[in-house]
N, CA, C and O of each residue as an XYZ file, in Angstrom:
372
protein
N       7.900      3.748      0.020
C       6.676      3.756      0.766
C       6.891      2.904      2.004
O       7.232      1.721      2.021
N       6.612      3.769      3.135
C       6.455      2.606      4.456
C       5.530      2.007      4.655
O       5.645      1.247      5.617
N       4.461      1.992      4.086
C       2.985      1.194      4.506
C       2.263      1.138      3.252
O       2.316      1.952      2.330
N       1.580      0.068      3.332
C       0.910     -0.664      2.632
C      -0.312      0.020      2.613
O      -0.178      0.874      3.489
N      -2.010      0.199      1.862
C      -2.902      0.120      1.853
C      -3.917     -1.039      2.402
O      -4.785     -1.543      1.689
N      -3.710     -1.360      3.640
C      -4.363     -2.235      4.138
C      -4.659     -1.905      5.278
O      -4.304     -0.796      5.676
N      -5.302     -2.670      6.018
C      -5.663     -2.417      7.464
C      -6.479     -3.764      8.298
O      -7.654     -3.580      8.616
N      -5.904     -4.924      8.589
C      -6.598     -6.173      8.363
C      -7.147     -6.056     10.615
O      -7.940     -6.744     11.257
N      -6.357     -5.032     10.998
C      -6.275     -5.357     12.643
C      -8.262     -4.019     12.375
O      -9.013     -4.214     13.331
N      -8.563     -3.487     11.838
C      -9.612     -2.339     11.777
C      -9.211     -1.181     11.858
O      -9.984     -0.297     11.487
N      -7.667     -0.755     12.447
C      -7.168      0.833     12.586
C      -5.804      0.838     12.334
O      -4.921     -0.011     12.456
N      -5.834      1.990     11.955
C      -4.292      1.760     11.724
C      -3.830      3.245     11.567
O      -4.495      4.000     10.859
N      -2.752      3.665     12.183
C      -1.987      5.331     12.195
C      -0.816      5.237     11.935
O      -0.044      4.828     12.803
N      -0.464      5.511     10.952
C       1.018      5.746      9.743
C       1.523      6.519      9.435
O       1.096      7.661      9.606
N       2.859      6.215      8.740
C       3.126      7.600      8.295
C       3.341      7.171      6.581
O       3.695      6.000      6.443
N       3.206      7.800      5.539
C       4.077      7.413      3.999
C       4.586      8.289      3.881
O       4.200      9.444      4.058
N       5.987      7.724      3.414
C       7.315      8.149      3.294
C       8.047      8.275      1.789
O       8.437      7.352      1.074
N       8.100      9.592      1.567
C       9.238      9.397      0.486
C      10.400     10.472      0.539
O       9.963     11.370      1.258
N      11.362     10.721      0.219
C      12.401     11.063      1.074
C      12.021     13.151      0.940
O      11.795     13.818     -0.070
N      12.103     13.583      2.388
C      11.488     14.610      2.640
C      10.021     15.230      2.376
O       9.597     16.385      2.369
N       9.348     13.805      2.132
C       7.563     14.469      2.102
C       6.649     13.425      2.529
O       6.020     12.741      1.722
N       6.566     13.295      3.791
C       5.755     12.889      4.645
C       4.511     13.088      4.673
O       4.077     14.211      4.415
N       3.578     11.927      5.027
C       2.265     12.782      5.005
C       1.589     11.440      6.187
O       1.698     10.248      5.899
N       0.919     11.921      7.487
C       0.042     11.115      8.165
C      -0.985     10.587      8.014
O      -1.696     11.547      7.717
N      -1.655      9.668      7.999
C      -2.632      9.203      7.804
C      -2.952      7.950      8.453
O      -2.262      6.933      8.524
N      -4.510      8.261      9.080
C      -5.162      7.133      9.798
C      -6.360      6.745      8.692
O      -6.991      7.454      7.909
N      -6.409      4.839      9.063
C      -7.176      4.333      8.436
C      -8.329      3.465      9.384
O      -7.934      2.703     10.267
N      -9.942      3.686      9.076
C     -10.142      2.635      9.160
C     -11.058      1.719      9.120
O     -12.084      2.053      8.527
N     -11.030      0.841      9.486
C     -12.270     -0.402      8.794
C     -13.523     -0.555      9.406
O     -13.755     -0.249     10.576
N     -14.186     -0.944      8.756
C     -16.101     -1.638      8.974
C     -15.936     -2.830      8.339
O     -14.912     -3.165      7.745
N     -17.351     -3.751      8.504
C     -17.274     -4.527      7.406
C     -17.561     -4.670      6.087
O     -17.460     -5.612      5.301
N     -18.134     -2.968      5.955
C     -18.618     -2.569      4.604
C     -17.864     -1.326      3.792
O     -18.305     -0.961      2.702
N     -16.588     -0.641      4.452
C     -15.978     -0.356      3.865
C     -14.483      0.401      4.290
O     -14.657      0.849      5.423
N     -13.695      0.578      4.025
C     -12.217      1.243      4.745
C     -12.388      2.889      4.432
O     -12.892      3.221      3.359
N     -12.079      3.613      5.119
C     -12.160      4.949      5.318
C     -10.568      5.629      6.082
O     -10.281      5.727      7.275
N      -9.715      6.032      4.779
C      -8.921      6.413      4.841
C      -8.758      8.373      4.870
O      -9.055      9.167      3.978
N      -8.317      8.578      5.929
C      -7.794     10.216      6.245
C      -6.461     10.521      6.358
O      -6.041      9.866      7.311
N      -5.553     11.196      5.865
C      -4.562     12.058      5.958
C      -4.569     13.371      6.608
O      -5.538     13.670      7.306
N      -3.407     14.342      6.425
C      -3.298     15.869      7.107
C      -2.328     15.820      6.256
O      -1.164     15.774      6.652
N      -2.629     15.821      5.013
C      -1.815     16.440      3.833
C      -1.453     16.129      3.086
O      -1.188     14.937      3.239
N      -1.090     16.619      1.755
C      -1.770     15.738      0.284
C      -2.882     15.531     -0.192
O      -3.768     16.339      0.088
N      -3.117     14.657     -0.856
C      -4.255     14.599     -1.798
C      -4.434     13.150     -2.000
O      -3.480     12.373     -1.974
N      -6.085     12.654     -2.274
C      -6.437     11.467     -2.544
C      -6.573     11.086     -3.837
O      -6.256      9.907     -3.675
N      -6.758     11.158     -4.775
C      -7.923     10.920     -6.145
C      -7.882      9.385     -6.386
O      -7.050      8.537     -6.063
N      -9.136      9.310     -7.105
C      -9.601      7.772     -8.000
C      -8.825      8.172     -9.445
O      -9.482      8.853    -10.232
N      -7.740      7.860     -9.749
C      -7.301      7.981    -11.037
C      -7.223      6.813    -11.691
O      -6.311      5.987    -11.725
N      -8.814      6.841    -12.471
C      -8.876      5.767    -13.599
C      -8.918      4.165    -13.192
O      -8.817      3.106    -13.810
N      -9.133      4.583    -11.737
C      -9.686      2.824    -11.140
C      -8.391      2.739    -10.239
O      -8.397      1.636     -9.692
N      -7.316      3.456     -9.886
C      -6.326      3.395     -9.365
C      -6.777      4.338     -8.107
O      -7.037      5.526     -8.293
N      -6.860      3.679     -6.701
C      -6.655      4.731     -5.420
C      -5.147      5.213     -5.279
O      -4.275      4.361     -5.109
N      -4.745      6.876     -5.361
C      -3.990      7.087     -4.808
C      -3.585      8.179     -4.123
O      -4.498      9.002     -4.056
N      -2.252      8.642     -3.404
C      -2.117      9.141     -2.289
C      -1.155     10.278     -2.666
O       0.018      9.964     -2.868
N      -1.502     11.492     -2.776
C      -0.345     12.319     -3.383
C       0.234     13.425     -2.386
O      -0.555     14.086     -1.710
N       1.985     13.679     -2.270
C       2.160     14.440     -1.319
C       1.653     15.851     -2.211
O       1.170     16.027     -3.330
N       2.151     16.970     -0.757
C       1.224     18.152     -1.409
C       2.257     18.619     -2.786
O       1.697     19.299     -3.646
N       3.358     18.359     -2.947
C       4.226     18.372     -4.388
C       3.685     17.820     -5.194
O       3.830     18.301     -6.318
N       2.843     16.620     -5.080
C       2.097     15.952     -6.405
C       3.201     14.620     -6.412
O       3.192     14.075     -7.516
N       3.846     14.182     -5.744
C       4.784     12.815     -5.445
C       3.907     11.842     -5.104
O       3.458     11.990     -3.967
N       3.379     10.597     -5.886
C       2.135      9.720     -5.641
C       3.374      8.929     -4.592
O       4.486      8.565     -4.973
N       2.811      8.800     -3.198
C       3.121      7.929     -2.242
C       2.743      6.696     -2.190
O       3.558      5.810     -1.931
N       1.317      6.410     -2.449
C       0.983      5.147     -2.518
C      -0.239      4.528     -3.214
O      -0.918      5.516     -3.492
N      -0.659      3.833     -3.493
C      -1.361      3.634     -4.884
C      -1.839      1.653     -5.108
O      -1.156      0.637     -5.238
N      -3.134      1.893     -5.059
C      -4.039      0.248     -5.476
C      -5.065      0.646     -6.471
O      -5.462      1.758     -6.818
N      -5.393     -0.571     -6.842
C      -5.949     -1.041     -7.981
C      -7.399     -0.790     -7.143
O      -7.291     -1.114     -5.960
N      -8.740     -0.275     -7.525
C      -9.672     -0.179     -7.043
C     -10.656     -1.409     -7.603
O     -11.832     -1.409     -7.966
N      -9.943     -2.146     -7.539
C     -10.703     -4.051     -7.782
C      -9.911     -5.036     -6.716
O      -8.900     -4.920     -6.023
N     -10.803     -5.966     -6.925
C      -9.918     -7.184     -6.221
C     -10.516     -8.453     -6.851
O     -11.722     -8.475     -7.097
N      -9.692     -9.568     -7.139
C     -10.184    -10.789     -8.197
C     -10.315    -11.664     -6.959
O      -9.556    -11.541     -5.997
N     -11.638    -12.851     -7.037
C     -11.730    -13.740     -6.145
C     -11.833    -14.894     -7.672
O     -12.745    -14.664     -8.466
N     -10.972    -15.937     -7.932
C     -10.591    -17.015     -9.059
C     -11.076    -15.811    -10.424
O     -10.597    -14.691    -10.599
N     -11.938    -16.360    -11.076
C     -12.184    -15.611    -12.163
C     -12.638    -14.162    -11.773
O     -12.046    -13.145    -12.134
N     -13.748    -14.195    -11.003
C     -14.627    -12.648    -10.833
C     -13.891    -11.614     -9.904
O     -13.712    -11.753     -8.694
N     -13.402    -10.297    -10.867
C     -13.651     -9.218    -10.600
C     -14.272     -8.293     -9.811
O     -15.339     -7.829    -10.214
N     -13.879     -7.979     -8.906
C     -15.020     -6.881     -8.160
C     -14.743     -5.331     -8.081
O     -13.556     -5.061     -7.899
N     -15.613     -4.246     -8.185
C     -14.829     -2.931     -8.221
C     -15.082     -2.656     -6.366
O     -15.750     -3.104     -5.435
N     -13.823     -1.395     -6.715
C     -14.017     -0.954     -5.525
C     -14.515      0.413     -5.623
O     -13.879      1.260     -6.249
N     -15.708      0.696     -4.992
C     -16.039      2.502     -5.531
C     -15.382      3.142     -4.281
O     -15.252      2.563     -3.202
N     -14.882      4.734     -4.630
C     -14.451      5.454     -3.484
C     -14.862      6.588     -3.689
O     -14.944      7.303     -4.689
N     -15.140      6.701     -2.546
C     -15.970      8.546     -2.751
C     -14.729      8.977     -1.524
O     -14.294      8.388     -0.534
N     -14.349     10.723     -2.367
C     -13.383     11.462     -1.568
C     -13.745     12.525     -1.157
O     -14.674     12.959     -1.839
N     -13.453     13.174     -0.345
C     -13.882     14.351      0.249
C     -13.043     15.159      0.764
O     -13.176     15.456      1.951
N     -11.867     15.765     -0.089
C     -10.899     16.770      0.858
C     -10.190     16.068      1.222
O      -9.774     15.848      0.085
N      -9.346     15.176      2.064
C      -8.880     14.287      2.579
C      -9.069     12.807      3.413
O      -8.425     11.986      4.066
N     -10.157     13.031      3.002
C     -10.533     11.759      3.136
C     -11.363     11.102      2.041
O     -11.947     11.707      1.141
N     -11.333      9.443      2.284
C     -11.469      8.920      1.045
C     -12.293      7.584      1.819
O     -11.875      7.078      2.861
N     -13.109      7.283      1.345
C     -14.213      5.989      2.034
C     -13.998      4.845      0.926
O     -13.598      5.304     -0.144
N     -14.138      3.770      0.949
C     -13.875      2.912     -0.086
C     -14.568      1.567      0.064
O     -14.182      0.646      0.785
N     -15.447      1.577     -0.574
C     -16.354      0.383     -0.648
C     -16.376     -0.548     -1.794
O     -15.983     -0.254     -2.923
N     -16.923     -1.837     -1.386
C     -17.058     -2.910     -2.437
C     -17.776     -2.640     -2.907
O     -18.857     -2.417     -2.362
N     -17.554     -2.504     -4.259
C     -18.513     -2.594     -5.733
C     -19.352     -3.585     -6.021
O     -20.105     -4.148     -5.226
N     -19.216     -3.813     -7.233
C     -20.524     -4.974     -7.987
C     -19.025     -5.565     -8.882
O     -17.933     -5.115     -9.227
N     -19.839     -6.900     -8.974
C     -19.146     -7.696     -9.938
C     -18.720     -6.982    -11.609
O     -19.449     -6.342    -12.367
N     -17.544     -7.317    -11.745
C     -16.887     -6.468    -13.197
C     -17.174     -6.955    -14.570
O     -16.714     -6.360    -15.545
């Protein structure tokens, strides 16, 4: 994988890489949630896991749809739509 799931600058235009299946994708931020698009492949929420599949079904890249601040848990909900995928902070876990 060449890139990470992040986007800390608000935009970001990439490529993920695995050897012969490429797929583009721009990301990007608010302060209420990251909104990730591709041009090929597939997104799904699998089981609390965001991830990124080429159109072979090769998962490119892949997070945990939580994030821990000391003890507390937070989810992350994502609603997808075709290729794109919006991803917002949840409620405490």
């Amino acid at each position: 994988m060449t890139a990470a799931l992040s986007c800390p600058g608000g935009f970001a235009n990439a490529t993920l890489a695995h050897p012969n299946k490429a797929i583009h994708y721009k990301m990007v931020t608010t302060p209420t949630s990251t909104v990730v698009e591709t041009d090929a492949g597939s997104l799904v929420d699998d089981h609390g896991v965001f991830k990124i599949y080429a159109a072979d079904g090769t998962v490119l890249a892949g997070a945990e749809l939580s994030f821990r601040v000391d003890d507390f848990v937070f989810s992350i909900g994502a609603e997808i739509h075709d290729r794109t995928a919006t991803l917002r902070r949840g409620t405490y876990v």
